[in-house]
C-alpha positions in Angstrom: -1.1 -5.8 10.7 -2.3 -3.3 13.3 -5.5 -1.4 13.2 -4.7 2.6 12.8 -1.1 2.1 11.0 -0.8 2.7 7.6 0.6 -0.2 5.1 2.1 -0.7 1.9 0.8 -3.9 0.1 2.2 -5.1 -3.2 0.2 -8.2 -4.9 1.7 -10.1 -7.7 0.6 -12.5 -10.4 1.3 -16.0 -9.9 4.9 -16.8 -11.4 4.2 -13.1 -12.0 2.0 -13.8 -14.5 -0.1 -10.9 -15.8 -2.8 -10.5 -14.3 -4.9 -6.9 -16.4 -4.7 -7.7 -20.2 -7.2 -5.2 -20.8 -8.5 -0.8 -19.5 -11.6 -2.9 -18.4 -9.9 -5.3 -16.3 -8.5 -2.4 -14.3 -11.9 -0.4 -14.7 -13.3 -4.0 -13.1 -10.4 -3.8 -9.9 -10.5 -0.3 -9.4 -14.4 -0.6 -9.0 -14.7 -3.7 -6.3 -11.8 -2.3 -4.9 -14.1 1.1 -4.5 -16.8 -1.2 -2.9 -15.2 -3.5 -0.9 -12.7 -1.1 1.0 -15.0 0.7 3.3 -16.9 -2.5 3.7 -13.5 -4.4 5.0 -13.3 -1.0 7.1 -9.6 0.2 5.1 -9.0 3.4 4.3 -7.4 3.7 0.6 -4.8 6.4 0.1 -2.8 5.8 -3.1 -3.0 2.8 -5.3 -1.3 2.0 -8.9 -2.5 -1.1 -11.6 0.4 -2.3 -13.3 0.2 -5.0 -15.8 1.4 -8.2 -13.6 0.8 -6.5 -10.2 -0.9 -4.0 -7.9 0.4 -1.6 -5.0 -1.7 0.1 -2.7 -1.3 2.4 0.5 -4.1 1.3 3.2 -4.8 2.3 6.7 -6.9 -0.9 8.0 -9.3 0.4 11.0 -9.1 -3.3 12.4 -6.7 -6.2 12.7 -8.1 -8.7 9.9 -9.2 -5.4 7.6 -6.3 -5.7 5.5 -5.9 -9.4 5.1 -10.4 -9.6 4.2 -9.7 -6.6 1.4 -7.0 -8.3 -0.3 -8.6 -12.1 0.0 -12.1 -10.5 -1.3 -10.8 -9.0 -4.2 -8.2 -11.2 -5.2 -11.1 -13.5 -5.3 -13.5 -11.4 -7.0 -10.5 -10.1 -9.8 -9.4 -14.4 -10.3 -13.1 -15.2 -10.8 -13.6 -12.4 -13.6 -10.5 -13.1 -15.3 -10.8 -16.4 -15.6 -14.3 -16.1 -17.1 -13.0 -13.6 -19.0 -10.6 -15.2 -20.7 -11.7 -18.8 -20.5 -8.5 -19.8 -18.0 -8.3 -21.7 -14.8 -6.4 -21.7 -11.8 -4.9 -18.7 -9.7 -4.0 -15.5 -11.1 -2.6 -14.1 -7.7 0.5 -15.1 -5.9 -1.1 -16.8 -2.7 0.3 -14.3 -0.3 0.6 -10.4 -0.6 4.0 -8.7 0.3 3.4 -5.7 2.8 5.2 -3.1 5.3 3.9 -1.7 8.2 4.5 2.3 7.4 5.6 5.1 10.1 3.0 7.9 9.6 5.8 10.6 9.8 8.3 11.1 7.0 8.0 7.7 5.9 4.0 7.3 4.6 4.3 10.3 2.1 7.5 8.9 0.9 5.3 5.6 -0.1 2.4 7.8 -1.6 4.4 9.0 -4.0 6.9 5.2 -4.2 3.4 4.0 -5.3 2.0 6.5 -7.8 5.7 6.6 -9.2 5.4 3.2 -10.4 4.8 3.4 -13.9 7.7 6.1 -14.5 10.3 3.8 -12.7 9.3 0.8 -15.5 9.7 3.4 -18.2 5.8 3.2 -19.3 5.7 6.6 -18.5 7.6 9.8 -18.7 5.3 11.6 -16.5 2.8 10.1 -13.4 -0.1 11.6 -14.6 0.1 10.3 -18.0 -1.1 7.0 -16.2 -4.4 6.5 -15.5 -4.6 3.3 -13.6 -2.9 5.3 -10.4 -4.1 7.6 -7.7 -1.5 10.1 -8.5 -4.3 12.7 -10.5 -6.4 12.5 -7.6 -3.6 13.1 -5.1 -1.2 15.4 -7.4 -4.3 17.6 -8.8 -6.8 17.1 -6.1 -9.2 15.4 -9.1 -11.2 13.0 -6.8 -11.5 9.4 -7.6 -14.5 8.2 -5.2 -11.9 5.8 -3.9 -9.1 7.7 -2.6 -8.6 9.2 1.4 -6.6 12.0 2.3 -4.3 10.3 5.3 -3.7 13.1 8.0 -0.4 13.3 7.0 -1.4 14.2 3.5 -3.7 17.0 4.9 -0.6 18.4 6.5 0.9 19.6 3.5 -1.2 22.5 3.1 -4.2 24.2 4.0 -6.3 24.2 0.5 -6.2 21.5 -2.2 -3.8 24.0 -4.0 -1.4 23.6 -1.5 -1.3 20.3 -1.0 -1.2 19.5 -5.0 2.0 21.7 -5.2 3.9 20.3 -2.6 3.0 16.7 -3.2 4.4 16.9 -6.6 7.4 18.2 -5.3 7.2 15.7 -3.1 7.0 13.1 -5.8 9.9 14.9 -8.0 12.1 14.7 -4.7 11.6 10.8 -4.1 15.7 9.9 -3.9 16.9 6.1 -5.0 17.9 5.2 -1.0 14.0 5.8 0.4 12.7 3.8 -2.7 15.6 0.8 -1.9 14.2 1.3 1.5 9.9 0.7 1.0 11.0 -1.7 -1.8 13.0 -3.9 0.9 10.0 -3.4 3.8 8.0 -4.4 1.8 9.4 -7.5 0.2 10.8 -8.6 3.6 7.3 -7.7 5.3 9.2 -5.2 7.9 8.5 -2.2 9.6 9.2 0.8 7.6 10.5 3.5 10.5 12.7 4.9 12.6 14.5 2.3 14.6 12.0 3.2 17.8 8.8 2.8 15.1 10.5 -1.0 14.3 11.0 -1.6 18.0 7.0 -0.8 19.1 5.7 -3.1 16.6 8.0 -5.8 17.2 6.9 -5.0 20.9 3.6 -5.4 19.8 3.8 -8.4 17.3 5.9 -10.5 18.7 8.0 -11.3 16.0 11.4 -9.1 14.2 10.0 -6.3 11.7 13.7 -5.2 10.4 15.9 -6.3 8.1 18.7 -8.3 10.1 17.7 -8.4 13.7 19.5 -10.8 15.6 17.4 -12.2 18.5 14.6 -14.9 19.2 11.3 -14.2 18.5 9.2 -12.9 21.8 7.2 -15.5 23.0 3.2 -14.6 22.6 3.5 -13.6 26.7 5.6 -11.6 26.3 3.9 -9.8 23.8 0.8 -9.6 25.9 2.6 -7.7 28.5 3.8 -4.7 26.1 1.7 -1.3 26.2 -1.0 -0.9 23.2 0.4 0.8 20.0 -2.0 3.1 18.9 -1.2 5.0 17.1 2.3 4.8 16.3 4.2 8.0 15.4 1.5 10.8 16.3 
């Protein structure tokens, strides 16, 4: 993770196990999550509840941000399940999948890869007919308390109107390649950029962040001595 740069975090269920069985166990997530963002210092932009996992679009203002958010309420959701419904053991996969996101063309593209979620299962025919997503509050401007605007999202027009419009078009113009192409970042824990985007964070990281790379690993020096990436893409 790096503070300032957008990412795209999908948690499963153990075995992919379900993990909501009921409206109030997604009433119960969506209202921690509400409380424990700011206090983890991340910034939620979209976020979708299906029924065995969870995506959401985050910019974490510090390194460990992210990584607290998830832990605290992966925690908090196991605990309430399990006493819920008289189980034991963990209801999340141990480790959360998650790309790095390019603020330019890239992050809108995953606003509307998350908030299309439950049309691409076929449990919807329409995005707004779900109400366990972010899309209302980002397609019709409704507000959720828990949602915030990224700058890029701000760009798409100068009123709420404006931006409503275009980010449903947005959403309606979401091709099959782009959602290959989060769904593999993401999976893979990459970078999802341009090839320049991909090269600063593995600057940065230390590590490969595409798909394929051929190359060792930079050693933690070297890392040391690349420039600060902050923020990537403005």
């Amino acid at each position: 993770m790096l503070a300032g740069i957008p990412v795209h975090v999908t948690h499963r269920g153990n075995n992919r196990q379900q993990c909501f069985y009921q409206d109030q166990d997604r009433d119960f997530y969506l209202f921690h999550l509400r409380r424990l963002a700011p206090r983890t210092d991340c910034l939620v932009h979209a976020y979708c509840l299906m029924t065995n996992h969870v995506h959401l679009l985050v910019t974490p203002k510090s390194l460990q941000a992210c990584a607290a958010l998830m832990k605290a309420i992966g925690q908090l959701h196991t605990q309430y399940v399990n006493r819920t419904y008289k189980r034991t053991g963990s209801l999340w996969e141990g480790r959360y999948r998650s790309c790095l996101v390019q603020a330019e063309d890239y992050l809108l593209a995953c606003y509307a890869y998350v908030d299309m979620n439950p049309v691409r299962a076929g449990m919807v025919a329409n995005p707004g007919d779900y109400m366990w997503s972010s899309y209302s509050a980002n397609a019709a401007g409704s507000g959720s308390g828990l949602t915030t605007p990224h700058h890029e999202f701000l760009r798409l027009g100068t009123t709420g109107g404006e931006r409503a419009e275009r980010y449903q078009e947005l959403v309606r113009m979401l091709d099959a390649n782009r959602i290959e192409e989060i769904r593999t970042a993401t999976n893979g824990n990459f970078a999802l950029g341009s090839p320049r985007f991909q090269q600063e964070v593995s600057a940065v990281l230390g590590r490969r962040v595409e798909r394929g790379s051929p190359g060792r690993p930079r050693s933690s020096h070297e890392a040391s001595n690349q420039p600060e990436l902050w923020p990537i893409g403005k």
